[in-house]
Structures are given as structure tokens and as C-alpha cells.
C-alpha positions in Angstrom: 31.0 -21.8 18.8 28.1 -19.4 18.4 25.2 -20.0 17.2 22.7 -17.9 15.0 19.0 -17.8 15.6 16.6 -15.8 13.6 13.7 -15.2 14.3 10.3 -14.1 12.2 8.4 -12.4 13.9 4.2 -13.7 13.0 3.3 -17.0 14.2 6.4 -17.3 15.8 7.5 -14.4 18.0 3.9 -13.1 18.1 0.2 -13.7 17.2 -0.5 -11.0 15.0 -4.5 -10.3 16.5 -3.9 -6.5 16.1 -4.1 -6.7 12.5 -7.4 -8.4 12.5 -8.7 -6.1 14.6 -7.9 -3.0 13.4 -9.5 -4.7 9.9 -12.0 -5.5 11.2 -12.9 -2.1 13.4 -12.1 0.2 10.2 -14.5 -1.6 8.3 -17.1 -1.7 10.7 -16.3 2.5 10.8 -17.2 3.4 7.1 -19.7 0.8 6.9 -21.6 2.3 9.9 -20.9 6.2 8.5 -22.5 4.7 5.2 -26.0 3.9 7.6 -25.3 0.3 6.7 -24.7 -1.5 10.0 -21.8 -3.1 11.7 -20.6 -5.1 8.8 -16.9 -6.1 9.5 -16.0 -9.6 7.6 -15.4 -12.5 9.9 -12.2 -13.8 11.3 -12.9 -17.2 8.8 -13.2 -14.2 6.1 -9.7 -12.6 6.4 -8.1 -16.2 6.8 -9.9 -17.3 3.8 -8.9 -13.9 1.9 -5.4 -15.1 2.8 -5.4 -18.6 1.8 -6.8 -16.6 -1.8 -3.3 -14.8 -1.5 -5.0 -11.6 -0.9 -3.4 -10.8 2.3 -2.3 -6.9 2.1 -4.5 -5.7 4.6 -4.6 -2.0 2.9 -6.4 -3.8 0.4 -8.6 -5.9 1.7 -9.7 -2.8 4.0 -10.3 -0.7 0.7 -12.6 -3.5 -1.2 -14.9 -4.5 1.9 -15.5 -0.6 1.9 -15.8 -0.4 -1.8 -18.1 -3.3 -2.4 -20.3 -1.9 0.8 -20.9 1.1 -0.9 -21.7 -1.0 -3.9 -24.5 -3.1 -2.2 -25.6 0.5 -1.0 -25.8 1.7 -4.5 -27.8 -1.4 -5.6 -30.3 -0.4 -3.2 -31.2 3.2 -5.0 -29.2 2.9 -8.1 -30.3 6.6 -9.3 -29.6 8.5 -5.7 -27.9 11.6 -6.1 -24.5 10.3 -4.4 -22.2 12.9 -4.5 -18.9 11.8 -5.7 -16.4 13.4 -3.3 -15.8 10.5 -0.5 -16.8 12.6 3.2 -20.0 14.3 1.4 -21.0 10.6 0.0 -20.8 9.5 3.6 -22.7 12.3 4.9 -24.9 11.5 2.3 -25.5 8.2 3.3 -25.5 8.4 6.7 -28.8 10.2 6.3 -30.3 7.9 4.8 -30.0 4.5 6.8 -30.1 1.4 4.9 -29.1 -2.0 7.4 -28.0 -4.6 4.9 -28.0 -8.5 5.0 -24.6 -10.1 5.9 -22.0 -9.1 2.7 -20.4 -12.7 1.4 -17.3 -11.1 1.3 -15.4 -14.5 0.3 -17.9 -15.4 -2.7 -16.7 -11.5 -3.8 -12.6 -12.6 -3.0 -12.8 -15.4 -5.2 -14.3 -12.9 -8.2 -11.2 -10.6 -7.5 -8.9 -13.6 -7.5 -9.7 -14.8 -10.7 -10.0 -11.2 -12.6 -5.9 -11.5 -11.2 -3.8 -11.8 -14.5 -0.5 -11.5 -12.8 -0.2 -7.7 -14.5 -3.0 -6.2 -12.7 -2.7 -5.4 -9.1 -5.4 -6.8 -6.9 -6.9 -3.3 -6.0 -7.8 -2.8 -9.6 -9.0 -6.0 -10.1 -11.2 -5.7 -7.2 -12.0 -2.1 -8.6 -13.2 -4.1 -12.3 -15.0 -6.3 -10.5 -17.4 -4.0 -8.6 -17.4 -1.6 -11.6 -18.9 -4.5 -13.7 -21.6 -5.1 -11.1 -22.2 -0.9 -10.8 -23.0 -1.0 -15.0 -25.0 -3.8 -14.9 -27.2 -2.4 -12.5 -30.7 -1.8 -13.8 -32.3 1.7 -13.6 -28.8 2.9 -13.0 -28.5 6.7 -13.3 -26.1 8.1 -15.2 -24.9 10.7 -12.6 -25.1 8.0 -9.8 -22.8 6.1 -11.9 -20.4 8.8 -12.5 -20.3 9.5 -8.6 -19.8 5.6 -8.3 -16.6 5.5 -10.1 -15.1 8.6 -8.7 -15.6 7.2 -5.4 -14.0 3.6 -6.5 -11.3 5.3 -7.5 -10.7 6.9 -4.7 -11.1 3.9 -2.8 -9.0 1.5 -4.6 -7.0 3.5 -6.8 -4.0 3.4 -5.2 -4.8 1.2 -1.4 -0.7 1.3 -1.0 -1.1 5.8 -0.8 -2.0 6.5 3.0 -2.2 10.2 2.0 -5.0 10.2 -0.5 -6.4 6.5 0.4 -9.2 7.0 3.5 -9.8 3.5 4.7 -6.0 3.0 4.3 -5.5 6.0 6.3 -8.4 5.0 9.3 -6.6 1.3 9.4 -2.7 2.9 9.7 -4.2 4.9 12.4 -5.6 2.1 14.6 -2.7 -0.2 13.8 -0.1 2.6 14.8 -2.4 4.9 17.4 -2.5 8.3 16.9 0.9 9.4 18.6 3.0 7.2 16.3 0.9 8.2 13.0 2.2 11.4 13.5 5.8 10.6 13.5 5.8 8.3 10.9 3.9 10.3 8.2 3.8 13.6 9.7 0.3 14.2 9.7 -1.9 15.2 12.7 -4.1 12.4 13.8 -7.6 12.1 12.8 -8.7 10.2 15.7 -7.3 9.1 18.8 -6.5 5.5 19.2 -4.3 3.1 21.2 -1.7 0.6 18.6 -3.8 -2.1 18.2 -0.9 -3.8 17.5 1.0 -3.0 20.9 -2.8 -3.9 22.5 -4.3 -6.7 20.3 -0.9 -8.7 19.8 0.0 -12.0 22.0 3.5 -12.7 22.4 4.5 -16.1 22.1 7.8 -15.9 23.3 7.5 -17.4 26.7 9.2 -15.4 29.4 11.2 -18.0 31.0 12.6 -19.0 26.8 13.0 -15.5 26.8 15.6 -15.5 30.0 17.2 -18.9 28.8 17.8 -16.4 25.2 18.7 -13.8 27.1 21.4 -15.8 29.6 22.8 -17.8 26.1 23.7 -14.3 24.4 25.5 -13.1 27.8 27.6 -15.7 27.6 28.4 -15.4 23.8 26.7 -18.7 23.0 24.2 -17.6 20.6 23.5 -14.3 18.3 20.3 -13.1 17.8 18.4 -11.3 15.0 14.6 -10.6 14.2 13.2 -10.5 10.2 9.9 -9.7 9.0 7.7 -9.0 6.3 6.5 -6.3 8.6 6.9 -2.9 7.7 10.1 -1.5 9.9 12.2 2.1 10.4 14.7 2.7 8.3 18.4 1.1 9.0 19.9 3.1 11.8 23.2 3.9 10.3 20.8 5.9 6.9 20.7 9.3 7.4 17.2 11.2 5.7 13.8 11.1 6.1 11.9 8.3 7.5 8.7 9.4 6.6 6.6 6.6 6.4 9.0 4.0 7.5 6.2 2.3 10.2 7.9 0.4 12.9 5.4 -2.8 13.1 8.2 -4.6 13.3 9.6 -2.9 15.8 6.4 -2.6 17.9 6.5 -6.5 17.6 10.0 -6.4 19.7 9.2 -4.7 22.1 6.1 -6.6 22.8 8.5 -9.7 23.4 11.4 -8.0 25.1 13.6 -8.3 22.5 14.5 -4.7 21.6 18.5 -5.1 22.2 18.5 -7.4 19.0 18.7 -6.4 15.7 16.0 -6.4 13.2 15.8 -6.6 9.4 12.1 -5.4 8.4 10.4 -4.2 5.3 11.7 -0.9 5.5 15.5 -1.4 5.7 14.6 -3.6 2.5 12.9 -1.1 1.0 15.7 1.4 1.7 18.1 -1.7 0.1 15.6 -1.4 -3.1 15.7 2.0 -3.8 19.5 1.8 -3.7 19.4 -0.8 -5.7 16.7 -0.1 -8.3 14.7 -3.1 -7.8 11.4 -3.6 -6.4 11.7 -4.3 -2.6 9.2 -7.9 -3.6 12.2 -9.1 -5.1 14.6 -8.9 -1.6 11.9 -9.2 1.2 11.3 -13.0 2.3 11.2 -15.5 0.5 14.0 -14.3 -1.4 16.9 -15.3 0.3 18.7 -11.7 0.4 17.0 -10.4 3.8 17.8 -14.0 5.5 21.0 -12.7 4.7 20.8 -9.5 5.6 19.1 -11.1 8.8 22.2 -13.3 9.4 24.5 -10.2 8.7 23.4 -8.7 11.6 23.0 -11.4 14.0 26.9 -12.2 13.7 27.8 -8.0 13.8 24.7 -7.2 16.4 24.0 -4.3 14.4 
């Protein structure tokens, strides 16, 4: 008799630190380029944010940035901010400003409750700090205008690593620079290590590992790996895998696991778009990838 074990792949195959990290240091990067200080939200911050159900890092990223600049503004509320994004942060950057410790989970809960289940959390965030921008007193109206060109640039669309620069900073450190430029065919910015090939614990114990290993010789057990994660496209789809990140895959290698197969985000997205459904509708919890997950467990494929 076989028998089927899936795995997920946080909290269970691996402790997913990389993501923090790379969070945290691409926050800490645009919030030093702005003169402001090292001003990276805590560990008890990002958990909170999650508990909130604001867990998309690409987010999350984007508003600490966003409401930085913000506190900046509130500091000089009629500079002359320019209101393209690298000349604001030139800008700034010459003119220092170190800032008290941002409560970046009083701010999270403001976000969360501007949420009417139509608006997407980057542009309730974006309403949110736009409402504290106009209620600013001796607010100038060209500062202003600058302000919400550069919100919108920010947190217009946090899911658009292309035209989205704190998005595009934080895929870089999670996927270091030599698999950035495979998966969206750019040429790095900077050069970085995966944070989550560095950061990343494995929990997989390398003697349960073996035990695995010696029950699927023997054709006791079949093996497959799901996530959330974003993954490559299915291997049997031929055409472009431009930005199809393998985070999953990064996570099975990390264990040892990379002879098994693995259902990710991205052969559910591929699913979706032949489907004409949004991928939120097949990814877990819905109980279509468990059984795309089981699927390949019994075909190993």
C-alpha cells in the first residue's frame, strides 16, 4: 500500500526568515536614501501585520516606504519634492531628517479597517496616508501634487515589479541578482545573494529526510510539495515563464527534496489563466491544488 505525504512548505518544511529579512533590509534601503534613518519595522511588526491579514509582503514593503515618506513630508509640508520617485530620493537624501520610531502597527490597523472587501489593501493603505497628506497644515499645493504622484507610484499597483520600486528592491534580495534576471529578464540593479536560499532554516531533519528518502525507494510512500509560494511554471507548459519566481522551488532544494514534485503558485496561476478564474480561487485553501498536490504525488510528476 502507498502512502501519500504532502507537504507545505512554511512552518513545516522550512522557516521562512528570508522573507523577513529581505522586508526588513529593503525598507531600511529607501528609508535611509530618504535621510531618515534605519527604520525597518520589527519582527513583532510583520507578525502583527499578519495576524491583521496583511501578509503580501509586496505590500507591506510599499506602505512602510509610503508612510516614511509621509512622516518626511509632515516634517516640511511645503518642500519642493519633486514628484518623479529617484529625484525625490535624491532630494531627500540631501536634506537629512532622523525620525522617531514609525508605529507602523497603529498605521496597519487604519489600513485594515479602510478594507471594504472591494478595495485592495494597497489602495486602502494609499487612502489612508493621502488623508493624512491633506490634512496637513501649511501644506503646499505643489508638495501635495508631488506627494500623490509619488503614492501612486508606490502603491499603485505593489503586485507590478516592473514599474513598482520597493517591490522591485525586495524581489531582488529575495531572488539575488542572478535569478532576477531569469525570471523577469531584467538586468540586476544590485547585487545580492537569495535571502531566501541564505536566511531560510530548514526543518526537515536530515536523518527524517533519509527515513523519506529510504520509504520512497522502496515504493512505500509518494511524495509531493504545495505552497502558497510563488513557483515556475508546470514543466510539461511550453511559453514564457517570465515572472514565474521559483520560491518554492528554492525552498526544495534547501531541504533536499528536489526529486519530488511541487505544486506552487505559479502552476496555479498557469491553471487560472486556462481557466479564467482568478488563481485566489484554486491556490490553498481551496481544495483544487491539494488535489493537484495529490495528482502528482501518485504520478511523480
Amino acid at each position: 500500500m502507498n502512502h501519500l505525504f504532502l507537504f507545505d512548505v512554511d512552518s513545516v518544511l522550512v522557516e521562512a526568515v528570508g522573507y523577513l529579512t529581505a522586508l526588513q533590509d529593503a525598507i531600511a534601503h529607501f528609508s535611509r536614501r530618504m535621510g531618515l534613518g534605519d527604520h525597518h519595522p520589527t519582527e513583532r511588526d510583520v507578525r502583527t501585520f499578519e495576524a491583521l491579514g496583511l501578509g503580501c509582503e509586496w505590500d507591506t514593503s510599499s506602505i512602510c516606504v509610503a508612510a516614511l515618506l509621509v512622516e518626511r513630508v509632515r516634517r516640511e509640508p511645503a518642500m519642493p519634492l519633486p514628484a518623479e520617485w529617484e529625484q525625490a530620493l535624491a532630494y531627500l537624501a540631501e536634506r537629512p531628517c532622523p525620525l522617531p520610531p514609525l508605529d507602523y502597527v497603529e498605521l496597519a490597523e487604519r489600513i485594515v479597517a479602510r478594507l471594504d472587501g472591494q478595495k485592495a489593501v494597497a489602495a486602502a493603505a494609499r487612502a489612508v496616508l493621502w488623508d493624512e497628506v491633506r490634512s496637513l497644515p501649511d501644506l503646499g499645493p505643489a508638495t501635495a501634487k508631488a506627494v500623490d504622484a509619488l503614492l501612486k507610484t508606490l502603491l499603485g499597483d505593489t503586485y507590478d515589479f516592473y514599474h513598482t520600486p520597493v517591490t522591485r528592491y525586495f524581489q531582488h534580495l529575495v531572488l539575488g541578482s542572478q535569478t532576477i534576471s531569469e525570471v523577469y529578464g531584467v538586468t540586476p540593479e544590485i547585487e545580492s545573494v537569495s535571502y531566501l536560499a541564505r536566511d531560510d532554516e530548514p526543518l526537515l531533519a536530515p536523518d527524517a529526510r533519509e527515513r523519506l528518502a529510504a520509504a520512497v525507494s522502496a515504493r512505500r510512500v509518494r511524495v509531493a510539495i504545495y505552497t502558497a509560494r510563488p513557483s515556475l511554471l508546470p514543466a510539461e507548459v511550453d511559453g514564457s515563464a517570465l515572472g514565474y519566481s521559483p520560491e518554492g522551488e528554492i525552498a526544495r532544494t534547501l531541504v533536499g527534496l528536489d526529486g519530488h514534485p511541487l505544486i506552487g503558485k505559479g502552476q496555479m496561476q498557469w491553471l487560472a489563466l486556462q481557466a479564467g478564474v482568478p488563481v485566489e480561487q484554486l491556490v490553498k485553501p481551496s481544495p483544487v491544488q491539494g488535489l493537484a498536490a495529490i495528482g502528482a504525488a501518485r504520478s511523480r510528476s
